[in-house]
N, C-alpha and C positions, 0 to 999 in steps of 0.2 A: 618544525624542521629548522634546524640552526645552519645558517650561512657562513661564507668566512667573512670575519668581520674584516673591514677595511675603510682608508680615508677616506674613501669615496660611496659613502654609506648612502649617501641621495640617489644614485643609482639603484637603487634595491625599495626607494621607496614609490614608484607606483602600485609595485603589487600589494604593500602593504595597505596603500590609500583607498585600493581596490576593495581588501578583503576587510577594512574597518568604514566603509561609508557608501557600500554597495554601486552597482552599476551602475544609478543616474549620478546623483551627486558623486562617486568613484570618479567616473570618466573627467566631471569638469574638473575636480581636482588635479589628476594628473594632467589636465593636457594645462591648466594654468600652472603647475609647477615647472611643467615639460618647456611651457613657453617661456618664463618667465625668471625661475632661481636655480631648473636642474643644474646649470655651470656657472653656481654661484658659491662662494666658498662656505665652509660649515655653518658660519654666523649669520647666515641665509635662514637657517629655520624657522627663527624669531617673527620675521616679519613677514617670512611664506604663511604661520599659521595667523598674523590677523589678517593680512590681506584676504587669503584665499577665503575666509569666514566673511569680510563683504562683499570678494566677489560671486561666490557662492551662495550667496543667502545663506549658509549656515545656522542651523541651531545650536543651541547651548551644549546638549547630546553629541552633534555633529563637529562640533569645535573640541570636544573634550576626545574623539575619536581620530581626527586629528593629530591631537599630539600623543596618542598612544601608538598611531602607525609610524610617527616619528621614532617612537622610543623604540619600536619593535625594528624597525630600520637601523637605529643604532645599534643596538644588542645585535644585530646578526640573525635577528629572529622575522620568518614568513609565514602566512599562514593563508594567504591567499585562495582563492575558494579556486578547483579544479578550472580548467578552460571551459569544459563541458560545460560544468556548472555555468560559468559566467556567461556563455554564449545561449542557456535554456531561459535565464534571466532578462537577458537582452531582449529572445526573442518574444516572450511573453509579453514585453511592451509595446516592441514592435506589433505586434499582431493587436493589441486590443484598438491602438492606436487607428491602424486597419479598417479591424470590424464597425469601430463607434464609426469614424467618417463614412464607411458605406454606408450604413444604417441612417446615417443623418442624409444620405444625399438620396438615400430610398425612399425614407417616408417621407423628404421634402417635397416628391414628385405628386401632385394633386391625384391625378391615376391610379395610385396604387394605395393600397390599403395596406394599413399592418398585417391584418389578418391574411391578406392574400401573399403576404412576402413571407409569414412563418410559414404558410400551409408548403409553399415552395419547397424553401428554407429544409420543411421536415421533410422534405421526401430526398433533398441532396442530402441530406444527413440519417436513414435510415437505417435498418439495421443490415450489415452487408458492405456497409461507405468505410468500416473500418474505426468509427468512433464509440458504437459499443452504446455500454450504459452512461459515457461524457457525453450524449446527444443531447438528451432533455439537460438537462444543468446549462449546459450553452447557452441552448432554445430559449432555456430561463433567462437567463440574465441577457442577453440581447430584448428581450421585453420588458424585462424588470427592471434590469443594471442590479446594483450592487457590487460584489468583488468576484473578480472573471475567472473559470472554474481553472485550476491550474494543470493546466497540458501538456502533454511533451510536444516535441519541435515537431514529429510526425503527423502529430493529430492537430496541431496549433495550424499548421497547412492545409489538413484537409479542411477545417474551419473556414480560413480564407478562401480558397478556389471552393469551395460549397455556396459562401456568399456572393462570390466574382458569379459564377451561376446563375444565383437563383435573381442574379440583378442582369443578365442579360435574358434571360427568361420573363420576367416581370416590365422590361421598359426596352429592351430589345437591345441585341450584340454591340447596339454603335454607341449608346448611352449605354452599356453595361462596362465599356472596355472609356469608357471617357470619366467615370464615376469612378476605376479603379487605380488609370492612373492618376488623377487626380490625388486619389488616398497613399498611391505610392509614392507620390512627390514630395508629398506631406511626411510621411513616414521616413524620407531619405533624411531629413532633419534634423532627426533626432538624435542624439549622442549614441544609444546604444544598438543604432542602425551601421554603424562602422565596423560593430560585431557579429549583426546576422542582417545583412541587407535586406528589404520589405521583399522584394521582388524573390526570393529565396522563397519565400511562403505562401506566395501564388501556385505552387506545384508541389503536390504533396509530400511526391518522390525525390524532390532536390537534393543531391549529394550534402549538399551545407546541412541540411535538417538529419541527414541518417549520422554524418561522418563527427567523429569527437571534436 
């Protein structure tokens, strides 16, 4: 989609930083340009792209995407991945972020068994809770790990509050709700927690999770 081009082409480059270096690295980039060069004159760019490559940890990949979001910011050119988009992205991290720290403070508890947090686990997530055939795949990878099955915002919720469950079921309401904030606090941290708050994903039905 072509913008109108203008002097003030740096204002058009977060979205672009957004849609060349995705929502974790995304975020810090713009909010280090935001803080740093946005109202700095054109010859800003230079030193925005090595700086933000060590403040960022950048890759080679990521430095070369970099100056392409520039160019596309000069040209006039966006191409920035939908809100939706961005906000399904966020939340996906938020939420694993979530699940792993419950998981970590569930079976840290001498008490409770792995076994007896999945047997839980599957029955808040049966069939009827609304996740369907993404049940077992979850189940999976909260045992296994690997790479976390990709959900929508809806189901990414029932996830979370099936876990907030089955851990105050498993070690009781007072330690179920101290384990969770706990994981929400943690989660508020995060860069792309300013785009779908943790606490949105504790309730399945949360306007944030249905609304674009």
């Amino acid at each position: 989609m072509k913008a109108p081009k203008s002097a003030s082409w740096w204002h058009a480059l977060p979205d672009t930083l957004m849609a060349a270096l995705g929502p974790v690295k995304g975020e810090l980039a713009v909010h280090y340009w935001q803080s740093h060069y946005a109202n700095k004159p054109d010859s800003a760019a230079i030193p925005f792209m090595r700086d933000v490559a060590a403040e960022c940890d950048l890759s080679s990949a990521e430095r070369q995407a970099v100056r392409t979001a520039i160019h596309r910011a000069r040209s006039g050119i966006t191409n920035a991945a939908p809100q939706s988009d961005q906000k399904l992205l966020a939340g996906r991290v938020v939420a694993r972020h979530l699940l792993l720290l419950m998981r970590r403070e569930i079976f840290a508890e001498p008490e409770v068994s792995q076994r007896e947090f999945i047997g839980v686990l599957t029955q808040q997530m049966a069939p009827g809770k609304g996740l369907h055939e993404m049940a077992a795949p979850v189940l999976g990878w909260l045992v296994q790990g690997g790479k976390m099955p990709e959900l929508s915002l809806p189901s990414l919720g029932m996830v979370v509050h099936a876990c907030y469950v089955t851990a105050c079921k498993v070690l009781g309401p007072v330690r179920g709700d101290e384990i969770l904030t706990m994981a929400v606090t943690s989660a508020s941290k995060l860069p792309e927690a300013r785009r779908l708050p943790p606490n949105a994903l504790i309730y399945p039905n949360h306007p944030a999770l249905t609304s674009a």
